[in-house]
C-alpha positions in Angstrom: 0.0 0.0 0.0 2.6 2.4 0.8 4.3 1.4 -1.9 1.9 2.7 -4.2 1.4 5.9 -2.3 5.0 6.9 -2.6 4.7 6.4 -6.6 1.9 8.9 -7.0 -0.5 6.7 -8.8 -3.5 4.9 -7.4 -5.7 2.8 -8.5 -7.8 4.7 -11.4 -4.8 5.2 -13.8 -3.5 1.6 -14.2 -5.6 1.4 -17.3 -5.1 3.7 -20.8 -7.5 6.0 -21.9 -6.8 4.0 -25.4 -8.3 0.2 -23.8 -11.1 2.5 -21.7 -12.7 3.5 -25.0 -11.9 0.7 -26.7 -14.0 -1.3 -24.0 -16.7 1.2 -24.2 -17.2 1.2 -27.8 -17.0 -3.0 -27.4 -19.8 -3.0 -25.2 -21.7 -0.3 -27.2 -21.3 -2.2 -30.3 -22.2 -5.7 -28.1 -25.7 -4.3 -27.1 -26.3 -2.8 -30.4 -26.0 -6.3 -31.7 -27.9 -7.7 -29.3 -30.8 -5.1 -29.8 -30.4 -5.6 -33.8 -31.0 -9.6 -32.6 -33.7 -9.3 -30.7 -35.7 -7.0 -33.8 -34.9 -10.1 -36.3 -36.7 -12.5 -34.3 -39.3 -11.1 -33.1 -40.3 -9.1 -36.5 -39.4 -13.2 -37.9 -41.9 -14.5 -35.3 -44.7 -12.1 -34.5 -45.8 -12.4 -38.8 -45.7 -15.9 -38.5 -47.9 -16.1 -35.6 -50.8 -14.0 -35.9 -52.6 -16.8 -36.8 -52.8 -17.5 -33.4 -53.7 -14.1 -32.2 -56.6 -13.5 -34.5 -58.0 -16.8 -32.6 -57.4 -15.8 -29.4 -59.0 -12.7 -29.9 -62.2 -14.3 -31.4 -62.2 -16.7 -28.5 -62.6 -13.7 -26.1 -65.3 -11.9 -27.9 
């Protein structure tokens, strides 16, 4: 501990600013992807089952 305190960095700067940025735009990019995912399967599935949904609407009426 004292160690570190004499060298006049602490914790916060052991990273770059380069691999910070890099890591936010990797987990940007990651939910983007994910979002995009999600979109294709449920615009993919919700067509494909409306079927189903205009009977379970007549059922209740």
């Amino acid at each position: 501990m004292e160690a570190r305190a004499a060298g006049g960095k602490d914790g916060a700067d052991r990273r770059s600013p380069g691999r910070a940025r890099f890591m936010g735009v990797l987990l940007i990019l990651l939910s983007l992807i994910s979002a995009a995912g999600c979109y294709m399967v449920f615009s993919w599935w919700l067509p494909s089952d409306s079927a189903r949904y205009q009977d379970y609407r007549a059922a209740a009426a």
